[in-house]
SEVEX-667926 format. One record per residue: residue in one letter; x, y, z of N, C-alpha, C in turn. Coordinates in steps of 0.05 Angstrom, whole numbers, plus 5000, padded with zeros to 4 digits. Layout:
N
- resn|nu|nv|nw|cau|cav|caw|cu|cv|cw
- A|X|Y|Z|X|Y|Z|X|Y|Z
...
This chain:
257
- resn|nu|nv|nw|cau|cav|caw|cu|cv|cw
- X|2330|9014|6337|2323|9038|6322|2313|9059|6341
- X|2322|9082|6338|2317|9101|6353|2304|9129|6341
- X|2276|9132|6353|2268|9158|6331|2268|9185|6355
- X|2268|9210|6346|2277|9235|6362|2264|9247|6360
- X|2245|9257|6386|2223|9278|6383|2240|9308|6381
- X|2220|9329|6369|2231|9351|6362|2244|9364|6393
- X|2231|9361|6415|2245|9368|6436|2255|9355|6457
- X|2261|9327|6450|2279|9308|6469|2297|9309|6479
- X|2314|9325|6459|2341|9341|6459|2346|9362|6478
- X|2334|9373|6488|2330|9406|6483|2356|9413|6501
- X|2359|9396|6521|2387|9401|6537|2410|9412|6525
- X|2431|9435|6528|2448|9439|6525|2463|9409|6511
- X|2477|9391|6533|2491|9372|6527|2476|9344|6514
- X|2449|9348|6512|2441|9321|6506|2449|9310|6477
- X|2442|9327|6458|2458|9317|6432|2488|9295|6434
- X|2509|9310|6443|2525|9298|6444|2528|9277|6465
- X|2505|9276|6478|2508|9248|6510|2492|9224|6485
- X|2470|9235|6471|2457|9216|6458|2489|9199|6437
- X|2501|9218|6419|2517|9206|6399|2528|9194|6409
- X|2545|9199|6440|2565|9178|6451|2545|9159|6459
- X|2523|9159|6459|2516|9134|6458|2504|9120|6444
- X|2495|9124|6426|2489|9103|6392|2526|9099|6386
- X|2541|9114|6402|2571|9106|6381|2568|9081|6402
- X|2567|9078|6431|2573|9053|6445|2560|9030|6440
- X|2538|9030|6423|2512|9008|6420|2528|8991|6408
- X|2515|8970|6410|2537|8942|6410|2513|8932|6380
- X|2527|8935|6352|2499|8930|6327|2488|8946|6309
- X|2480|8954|6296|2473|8966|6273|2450|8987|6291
- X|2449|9007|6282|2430|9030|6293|2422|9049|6268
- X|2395|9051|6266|2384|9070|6250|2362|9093|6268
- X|2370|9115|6258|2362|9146|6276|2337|9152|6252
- X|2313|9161|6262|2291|9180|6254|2285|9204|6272
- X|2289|9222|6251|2289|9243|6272|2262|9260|6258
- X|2248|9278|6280|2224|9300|6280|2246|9329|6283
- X|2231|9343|6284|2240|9377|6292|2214|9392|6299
- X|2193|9376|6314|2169|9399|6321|2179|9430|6328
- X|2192|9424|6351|2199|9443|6372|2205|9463|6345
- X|2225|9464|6329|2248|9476|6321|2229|9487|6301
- X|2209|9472|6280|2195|9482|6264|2182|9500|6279
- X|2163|9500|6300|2142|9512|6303|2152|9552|6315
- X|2187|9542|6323|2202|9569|6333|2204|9589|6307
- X|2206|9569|6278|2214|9588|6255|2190|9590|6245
- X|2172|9582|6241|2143|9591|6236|2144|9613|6257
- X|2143|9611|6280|2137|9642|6302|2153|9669|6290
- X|2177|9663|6282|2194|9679|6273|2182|9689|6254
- X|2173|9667|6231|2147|9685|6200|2129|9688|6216
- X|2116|9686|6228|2090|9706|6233|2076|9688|6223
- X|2077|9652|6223|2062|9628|6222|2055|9613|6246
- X|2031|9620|6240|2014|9604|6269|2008|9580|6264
- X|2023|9556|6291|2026|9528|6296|1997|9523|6290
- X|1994|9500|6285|1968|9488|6285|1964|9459|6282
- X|1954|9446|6298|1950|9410|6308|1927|9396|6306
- X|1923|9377|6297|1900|9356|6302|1906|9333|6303
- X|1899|9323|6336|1909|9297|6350|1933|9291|6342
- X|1956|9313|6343|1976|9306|6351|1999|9305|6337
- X|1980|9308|6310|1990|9331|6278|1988|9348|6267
- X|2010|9356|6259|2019|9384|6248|1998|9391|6223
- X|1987|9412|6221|1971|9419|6200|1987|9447|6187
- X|2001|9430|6164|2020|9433|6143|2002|9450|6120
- X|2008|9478|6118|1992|9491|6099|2017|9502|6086
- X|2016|9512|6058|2037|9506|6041|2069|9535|6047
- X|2056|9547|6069|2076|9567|6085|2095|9539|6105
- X|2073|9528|6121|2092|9518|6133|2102|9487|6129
- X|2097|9483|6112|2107|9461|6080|2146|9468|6085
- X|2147|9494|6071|2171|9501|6069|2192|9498|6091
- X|2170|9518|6117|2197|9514|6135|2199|9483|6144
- X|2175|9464|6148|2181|9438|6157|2208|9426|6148
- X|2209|9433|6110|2237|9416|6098|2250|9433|6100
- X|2252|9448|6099|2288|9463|6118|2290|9459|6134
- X|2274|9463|6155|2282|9456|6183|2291|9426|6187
- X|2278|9410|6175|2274|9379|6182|2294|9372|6163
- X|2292|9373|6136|2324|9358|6119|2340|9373|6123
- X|2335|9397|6132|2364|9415|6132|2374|9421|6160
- X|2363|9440|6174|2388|9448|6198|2381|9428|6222
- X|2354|9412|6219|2358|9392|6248|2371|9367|6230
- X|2377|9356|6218|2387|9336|6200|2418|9336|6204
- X|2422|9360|6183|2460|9364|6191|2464|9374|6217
- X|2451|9381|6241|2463|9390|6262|2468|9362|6275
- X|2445|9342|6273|2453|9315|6280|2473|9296|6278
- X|2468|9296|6243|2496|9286|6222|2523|9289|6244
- X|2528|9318|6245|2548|9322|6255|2554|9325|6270
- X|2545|9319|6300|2544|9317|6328|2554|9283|6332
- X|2540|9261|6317|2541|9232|6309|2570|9230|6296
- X|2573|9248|6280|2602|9251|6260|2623|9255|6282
- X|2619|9273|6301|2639|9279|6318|2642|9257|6334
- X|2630|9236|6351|2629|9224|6369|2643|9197|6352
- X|2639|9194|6325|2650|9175|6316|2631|9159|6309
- X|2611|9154|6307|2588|9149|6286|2595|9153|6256
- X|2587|9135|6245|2596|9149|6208|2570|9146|6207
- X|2554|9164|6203|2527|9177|6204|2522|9193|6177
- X|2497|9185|6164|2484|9195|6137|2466|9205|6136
- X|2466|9229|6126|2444|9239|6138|2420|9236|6102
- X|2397|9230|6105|2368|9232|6092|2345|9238|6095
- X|2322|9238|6075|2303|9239|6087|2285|9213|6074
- X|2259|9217|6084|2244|9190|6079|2244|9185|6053
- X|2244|9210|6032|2240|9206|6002|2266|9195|5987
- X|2292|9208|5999|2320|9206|5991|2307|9163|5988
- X|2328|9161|5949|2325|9130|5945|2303|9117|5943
- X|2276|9118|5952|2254|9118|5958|2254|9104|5973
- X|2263|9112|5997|2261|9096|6027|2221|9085|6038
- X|2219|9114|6036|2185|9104|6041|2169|9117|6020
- X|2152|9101|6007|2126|9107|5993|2117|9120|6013
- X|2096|9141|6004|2079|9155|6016|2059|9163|5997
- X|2033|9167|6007|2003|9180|5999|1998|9197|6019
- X|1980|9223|6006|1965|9231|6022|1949|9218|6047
- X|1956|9237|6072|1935|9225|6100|1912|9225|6090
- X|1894|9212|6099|1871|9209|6091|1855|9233|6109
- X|1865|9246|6123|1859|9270|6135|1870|9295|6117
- X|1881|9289|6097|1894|9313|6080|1879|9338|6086
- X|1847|9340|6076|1830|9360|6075|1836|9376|6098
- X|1839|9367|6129|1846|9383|6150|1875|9393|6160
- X|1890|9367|6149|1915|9370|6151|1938|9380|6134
- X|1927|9386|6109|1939|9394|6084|1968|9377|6072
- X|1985|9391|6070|2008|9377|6059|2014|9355|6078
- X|2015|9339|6088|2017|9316|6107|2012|9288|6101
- X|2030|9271|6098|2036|9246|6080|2034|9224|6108
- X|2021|9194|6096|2022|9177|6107|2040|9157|6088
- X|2049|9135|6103|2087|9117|6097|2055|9094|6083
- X|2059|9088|6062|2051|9057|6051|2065|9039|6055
- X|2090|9045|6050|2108|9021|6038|2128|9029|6041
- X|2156|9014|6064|2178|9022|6068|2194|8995|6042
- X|2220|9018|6033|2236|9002|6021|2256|8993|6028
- X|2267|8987|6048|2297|8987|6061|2324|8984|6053
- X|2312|8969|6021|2352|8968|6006|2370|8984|6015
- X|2372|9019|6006|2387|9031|6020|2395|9032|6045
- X|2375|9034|6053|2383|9024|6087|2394|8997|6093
- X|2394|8989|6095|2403|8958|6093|2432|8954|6074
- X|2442|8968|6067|2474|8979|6047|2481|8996|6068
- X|2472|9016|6068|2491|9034|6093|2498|9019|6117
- X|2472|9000|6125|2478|8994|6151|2503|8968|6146
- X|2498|8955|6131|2519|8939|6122|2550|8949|6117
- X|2547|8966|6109|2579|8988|6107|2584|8998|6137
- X|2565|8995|6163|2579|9004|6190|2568|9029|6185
- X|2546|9042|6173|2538|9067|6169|2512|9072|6193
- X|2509|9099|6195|2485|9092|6212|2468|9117|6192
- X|2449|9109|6181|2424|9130|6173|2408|9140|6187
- X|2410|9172|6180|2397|9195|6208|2376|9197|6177
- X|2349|9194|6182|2332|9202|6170|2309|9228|6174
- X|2306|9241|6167|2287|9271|6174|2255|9257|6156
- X|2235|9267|6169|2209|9259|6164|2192|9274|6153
- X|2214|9276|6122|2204|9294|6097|2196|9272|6069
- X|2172|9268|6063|2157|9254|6045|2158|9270|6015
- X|2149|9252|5996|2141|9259|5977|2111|9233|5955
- X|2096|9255|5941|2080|9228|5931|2074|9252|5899
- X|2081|9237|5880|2077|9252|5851|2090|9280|5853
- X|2118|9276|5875|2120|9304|5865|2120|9326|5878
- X|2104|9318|5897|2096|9334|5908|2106|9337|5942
- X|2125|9353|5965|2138|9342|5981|2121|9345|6003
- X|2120|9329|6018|2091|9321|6046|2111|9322|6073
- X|2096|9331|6088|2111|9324|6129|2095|9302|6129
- X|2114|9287|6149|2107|9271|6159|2114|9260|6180
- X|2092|9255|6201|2094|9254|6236|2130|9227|6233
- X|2131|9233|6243|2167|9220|6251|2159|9195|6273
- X|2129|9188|6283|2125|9167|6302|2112|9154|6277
- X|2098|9161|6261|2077|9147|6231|2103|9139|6211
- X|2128|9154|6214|2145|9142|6199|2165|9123|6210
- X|2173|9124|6238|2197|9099|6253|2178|9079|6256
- X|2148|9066|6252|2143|9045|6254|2138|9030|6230
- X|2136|9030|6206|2133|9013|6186|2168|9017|6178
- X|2185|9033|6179|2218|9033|6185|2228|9011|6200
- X|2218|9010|6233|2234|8992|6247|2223|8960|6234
- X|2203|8956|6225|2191|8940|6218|2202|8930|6191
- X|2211|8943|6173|2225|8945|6150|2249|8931|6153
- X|2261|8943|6170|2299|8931|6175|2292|8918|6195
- X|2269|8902|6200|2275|8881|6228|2293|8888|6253
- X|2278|8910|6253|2283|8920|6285|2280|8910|6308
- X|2300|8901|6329|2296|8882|6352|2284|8905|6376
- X|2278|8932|6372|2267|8946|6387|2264|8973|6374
- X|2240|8990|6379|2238|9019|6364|2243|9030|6392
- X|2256|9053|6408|2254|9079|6422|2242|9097|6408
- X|2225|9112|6418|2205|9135|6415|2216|9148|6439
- X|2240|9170|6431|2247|9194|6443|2233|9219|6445
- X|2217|9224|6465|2204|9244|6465|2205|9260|6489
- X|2191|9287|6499|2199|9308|6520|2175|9297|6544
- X|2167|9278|6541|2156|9256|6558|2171|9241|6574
- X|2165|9229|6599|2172|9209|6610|2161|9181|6597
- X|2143|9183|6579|2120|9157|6587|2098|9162|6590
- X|2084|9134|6578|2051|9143|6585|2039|9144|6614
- X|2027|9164|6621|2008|9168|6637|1980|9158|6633
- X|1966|9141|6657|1945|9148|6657|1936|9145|6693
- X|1923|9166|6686|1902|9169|6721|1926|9182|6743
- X|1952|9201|6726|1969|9208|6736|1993|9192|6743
- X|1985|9171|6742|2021|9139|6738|2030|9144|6714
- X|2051|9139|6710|2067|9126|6696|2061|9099|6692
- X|2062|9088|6673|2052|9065|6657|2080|9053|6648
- X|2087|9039|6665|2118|9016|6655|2113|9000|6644
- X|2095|8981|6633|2092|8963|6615|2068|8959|6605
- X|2061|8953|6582|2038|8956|6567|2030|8938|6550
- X|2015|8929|6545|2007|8905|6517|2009|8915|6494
- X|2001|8911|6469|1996|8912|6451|1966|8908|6448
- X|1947|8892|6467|1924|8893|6462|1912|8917|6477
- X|1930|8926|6494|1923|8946|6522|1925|8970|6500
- X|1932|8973|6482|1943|9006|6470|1913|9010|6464
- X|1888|9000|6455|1867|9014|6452|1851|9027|6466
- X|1845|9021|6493|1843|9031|6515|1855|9046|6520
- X|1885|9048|6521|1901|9068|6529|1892|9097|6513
- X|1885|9093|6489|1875|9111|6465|1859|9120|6475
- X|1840|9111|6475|1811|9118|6481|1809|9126|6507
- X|1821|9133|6525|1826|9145|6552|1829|9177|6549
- X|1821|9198|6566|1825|9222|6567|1851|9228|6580
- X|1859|9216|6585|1891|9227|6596|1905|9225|6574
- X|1904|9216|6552|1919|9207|6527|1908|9231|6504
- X|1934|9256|6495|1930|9277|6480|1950|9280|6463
- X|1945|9305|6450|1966|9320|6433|1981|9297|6421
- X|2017|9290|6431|2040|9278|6417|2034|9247|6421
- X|2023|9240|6449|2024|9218|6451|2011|9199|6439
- X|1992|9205|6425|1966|9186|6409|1984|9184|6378
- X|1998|9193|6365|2013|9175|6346|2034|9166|6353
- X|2042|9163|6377|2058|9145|6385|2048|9126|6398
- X|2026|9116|6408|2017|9103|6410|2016|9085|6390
- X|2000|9095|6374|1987|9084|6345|2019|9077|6332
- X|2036|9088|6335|2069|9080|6321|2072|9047|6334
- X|2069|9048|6364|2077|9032|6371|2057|9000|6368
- X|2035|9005|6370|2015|8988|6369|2025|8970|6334
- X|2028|8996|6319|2033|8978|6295|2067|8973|6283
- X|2082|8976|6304|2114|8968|6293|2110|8942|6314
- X|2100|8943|6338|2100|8913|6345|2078|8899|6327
- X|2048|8895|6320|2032|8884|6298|2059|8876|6274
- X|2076|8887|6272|2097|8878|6248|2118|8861|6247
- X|2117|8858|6277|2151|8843|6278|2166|8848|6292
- X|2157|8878|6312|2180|8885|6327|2174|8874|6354
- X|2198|8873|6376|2192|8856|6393|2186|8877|6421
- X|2192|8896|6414|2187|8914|6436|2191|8940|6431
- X|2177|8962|6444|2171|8986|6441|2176|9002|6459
- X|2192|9024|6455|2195|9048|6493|2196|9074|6487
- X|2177|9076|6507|2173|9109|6503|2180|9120|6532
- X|2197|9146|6523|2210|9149|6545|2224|9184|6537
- X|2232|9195|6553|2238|9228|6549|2276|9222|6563
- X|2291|9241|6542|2326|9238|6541|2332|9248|6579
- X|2347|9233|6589|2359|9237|6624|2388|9226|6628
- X|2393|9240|6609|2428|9235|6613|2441|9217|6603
- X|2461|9208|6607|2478|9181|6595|2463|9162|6608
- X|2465|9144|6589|2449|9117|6594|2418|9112|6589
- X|2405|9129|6577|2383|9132|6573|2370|9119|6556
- X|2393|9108|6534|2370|9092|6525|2374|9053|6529
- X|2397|9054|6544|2406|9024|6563|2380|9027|6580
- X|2379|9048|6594|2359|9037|6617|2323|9036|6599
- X|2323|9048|6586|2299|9051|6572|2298|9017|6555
- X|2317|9012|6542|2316|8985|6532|2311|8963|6551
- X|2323|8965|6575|2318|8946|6597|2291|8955|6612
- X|2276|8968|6601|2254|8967|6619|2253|8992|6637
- X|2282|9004|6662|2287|9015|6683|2275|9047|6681
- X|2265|9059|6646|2254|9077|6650|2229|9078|6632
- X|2218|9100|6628|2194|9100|6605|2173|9082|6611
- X|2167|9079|6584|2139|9056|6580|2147|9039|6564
- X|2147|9013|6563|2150|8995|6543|2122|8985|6539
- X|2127|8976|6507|2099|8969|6497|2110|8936|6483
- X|2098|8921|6494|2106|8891|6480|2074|8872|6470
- X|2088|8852|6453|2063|8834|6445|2046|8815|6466
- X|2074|8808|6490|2061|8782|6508|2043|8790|6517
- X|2018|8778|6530|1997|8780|6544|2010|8793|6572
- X|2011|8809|6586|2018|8810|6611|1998|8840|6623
- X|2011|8838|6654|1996|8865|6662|2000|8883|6665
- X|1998|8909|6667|1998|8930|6665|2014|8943|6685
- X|2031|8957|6688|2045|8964|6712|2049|8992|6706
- X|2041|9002|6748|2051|9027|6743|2066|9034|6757
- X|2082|9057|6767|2100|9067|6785|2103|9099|6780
């Protein structure tokens, strides 16, 4: 399972290096995709000022709107059909489409406003498409009574990969990997992620991915990589270890380079 930070992409050719390669993956593949980058450009365009806490979007009901256009609409089908071209039969949704994921208000609502946390993934649908040779591109647009919520795209690919028994989550992001003390961090525990947290080198995007990863491995998954898009092969070498950060359950140590 592969989820897509809003600016992982940003390369000219990377879209289409990524599709040719979920079309080469040897197995069932499901895509979660973000659009920070892209939201926060059409908010600048309205005369809507970005705004974050630890690493989330603080969704006030202006930028509510552009989030689900931007996110189910033009970063969704620009994907769809980049995947469509390469030969992917690629679907595009969002978290609410079927009721893929339950969602409630963050418990940070009051600061964060419209901004939804995943309860409860349902996977049937998913689990039909993927069975038909389909691959589901999901956008990280919520709903709870009704009401339609953002939601961080690293808080939504981990109770997801966990859902469809994911033999690995990627966390595509405009990162290499975790840093700390200026390394790069190639392998990581699952017991090591709290520390890692609680460290000052650890800001902004990376602390819910952290927290993504700490709890899609706690679920079932067997390994975790965080890692920023570098051409063809990126996410072979990222699965093997050769780039990023992997985050796993075994006891082991810490490595940096």
């Amino acid at each position: 399972m592969v989820k897509i930070g809003g600016r992982s992409l940003d390369g000219s050719w990377a879209p289409s290096e990524l599709a040719a390669e979920v079309a080469s993956i040897a197995g069932p593949a499901l895509l979660v995709h973000g659009g920070g980058g892209e939201v926060s450009e059409w908010c600048a365009r309205l005369s809507i000022e970005p705004s974050f806490i630890e690493g989330l979007r603080v969704t006030d009901p202006e930028t509510l709107e552009v989030a689900v256009a931007v996110l189910a609409g033009l970063a969704n089908k620009r994907l769809v059909a980049v995947l469509r071209e390469a030969g992917v039969d690629a679907v595009g949704l969002s978290a609410l489409d079927g009721g893929i994921a339950e969602v409630a208000l963050h418990p940070d609502a009051g600061r964060l406003g419209a901004v939804g946390r995943v309860d409860r993934v349902r996977p049937g649908l998913l689990e039909v498409l993927i069975g038909q040779g389909r691959v589901p591109v999901l956008a990280s647009i919520g709903a709870c009574r009704g009401r339609l919520l953002n939601i961080n795209a690293d808080e939504l690919a981990a109770p997801l990969s966990a859902g469809v028994k994911a033999r690995a989550l990627v966390l595509l992001s405009d990162t290499h990997g975790l840093r700390l003390g200026g390394d790069l961090v190639r392998r990581l525990t699952s017991a090591e992620v709290g520390a890692a947290l609680a460290s000052p080198d650890v800001q902004g995007g990376m602390l819910p991915k952290l927290r993504a990863a700490a709890q899609a491995i706690a679920n079932g998954v067997a390994s975790v990589h965080i890692g920023a898009w570098s051409g063809p092969g990126t996410l072979h070498r990222l699965l093997a270890g050769e780039a990023g950060t992997t985050i796993v359950p075994e006891e082991a140590t810490v490595t940096r380079g």
